[in-house]
C-alpha positions in Angstrom: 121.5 60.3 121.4 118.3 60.5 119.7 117.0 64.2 118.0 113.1 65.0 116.6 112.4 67.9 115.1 109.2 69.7 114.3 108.0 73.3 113.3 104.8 74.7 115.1 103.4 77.4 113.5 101.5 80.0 115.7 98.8 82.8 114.6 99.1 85.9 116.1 96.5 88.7 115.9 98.4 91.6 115.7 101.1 92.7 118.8 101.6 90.8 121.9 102.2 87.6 123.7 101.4 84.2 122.4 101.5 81.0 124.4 102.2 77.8 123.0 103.4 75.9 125.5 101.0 72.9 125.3 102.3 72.5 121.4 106.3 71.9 122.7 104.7 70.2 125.9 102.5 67.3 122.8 105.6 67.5 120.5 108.2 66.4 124.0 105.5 64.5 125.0 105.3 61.7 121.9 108.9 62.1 120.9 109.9 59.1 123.0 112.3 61.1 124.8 112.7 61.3 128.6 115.9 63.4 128.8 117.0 66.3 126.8 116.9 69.5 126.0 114.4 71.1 123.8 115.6 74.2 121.4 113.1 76.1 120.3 114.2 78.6 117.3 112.3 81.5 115.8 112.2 82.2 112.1 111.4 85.7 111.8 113.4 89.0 112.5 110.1 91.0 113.7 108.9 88.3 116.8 110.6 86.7 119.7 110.6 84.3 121.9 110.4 84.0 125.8 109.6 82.3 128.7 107.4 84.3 130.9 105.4 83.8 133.8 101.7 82.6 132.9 98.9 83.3 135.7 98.5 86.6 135.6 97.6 88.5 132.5 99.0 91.9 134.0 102.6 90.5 133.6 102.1 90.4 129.3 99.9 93.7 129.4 103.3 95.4 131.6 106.0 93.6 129.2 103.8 94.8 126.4 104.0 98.7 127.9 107.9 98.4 128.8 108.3 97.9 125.4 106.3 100.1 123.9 107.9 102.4 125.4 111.8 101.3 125.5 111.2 101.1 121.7 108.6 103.9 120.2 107.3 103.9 116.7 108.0 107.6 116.3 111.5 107.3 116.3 112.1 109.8 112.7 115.7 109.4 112.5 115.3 105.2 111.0 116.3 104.7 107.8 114.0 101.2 107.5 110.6 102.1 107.3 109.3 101.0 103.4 106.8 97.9 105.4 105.1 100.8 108.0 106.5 102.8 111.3 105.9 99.0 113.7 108.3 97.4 111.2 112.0 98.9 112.2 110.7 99.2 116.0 109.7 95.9 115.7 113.2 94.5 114.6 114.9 96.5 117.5 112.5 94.6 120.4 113.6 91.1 118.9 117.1 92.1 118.9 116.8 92.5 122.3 114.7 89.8 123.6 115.7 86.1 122.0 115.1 84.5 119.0 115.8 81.2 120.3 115.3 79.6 123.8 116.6 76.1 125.6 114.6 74.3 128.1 115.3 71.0 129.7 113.1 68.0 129.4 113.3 65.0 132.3 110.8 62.3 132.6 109.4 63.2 128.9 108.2 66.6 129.9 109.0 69.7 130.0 111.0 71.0 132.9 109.6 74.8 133.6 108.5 76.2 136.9 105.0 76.7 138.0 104.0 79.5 136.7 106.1 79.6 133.3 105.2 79.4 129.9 106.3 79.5 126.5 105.4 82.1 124.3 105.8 84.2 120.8 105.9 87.7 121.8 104.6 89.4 118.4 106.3 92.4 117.5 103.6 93.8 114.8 100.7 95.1 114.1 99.2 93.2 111.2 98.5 89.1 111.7 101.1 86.9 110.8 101.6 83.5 110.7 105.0 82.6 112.1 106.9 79.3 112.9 109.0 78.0 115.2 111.3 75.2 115.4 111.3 72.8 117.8 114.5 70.3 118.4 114.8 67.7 120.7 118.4 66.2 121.6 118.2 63.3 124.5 117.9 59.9 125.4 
């Protein structure tokens, strides 16, 4: 079994969804690879990961909403709040999306459905730069 491993880093601009599923789709791509599964893994507590359907922008505006308002900012009763009221509310929506996701590769590519992508759903406000792990176990 042969592994490659790589970290992509990925801008964000504040809250909200971030696709960068042409960056795992390049790194599966020349990895020699034509069967596998790729693990991608998150190294930040305040952003997540998911797979989500990308045609129609409405679908991140709606998750965006739904969690704005599962998880508020004016929640008074948190203890965490020393880096700014998105900072705790941000650690609760990754807790409860993923952190780290598993997709199958066959034929050297990516296996997802039509509409899917890959993206870095950014939890805060500010602009960060965050990374994410790509590993690739196959043959």
């Amino acid at each position: 079994m042969q592994h490659e491993q790589s970290i992509v880093t990925v801008p964000t601009r504040g809250q909200g969804l971030y696709e960068f599923t042409e960056a795992a789709a390049r790194f599966v791509a020349g990895s020699g690879i034509d069967t596998g599964l790729l693990t991608l893994f998150c190294r930040h507590t305040s952003c997540s990961l998911i797979c989500q359907e990308n045609a129609d922008p409405d679908v991140q505006t709606d998750l965006i909403g739904f969690f704005r308002r599962l998880v508020p900012e004016d929640m008074v009763w948190l203890s965490h709040t020393a880096e700014g009221p998105d900072d705790m509310p941000a650690h609760i929506k990754a807790a409860l999306t993923q952190t780290s996701l598993g997709i199958p590769v066959g034929d050297g590519a990516l296996l997802l459905g039509t509409w899917q992508g890959i993206y870095l759903f950014e939890h805060r406000y500010r602009p960060h730069e965050r990374q994410v792990v790509l590993h690739l176990a196959g043959e």
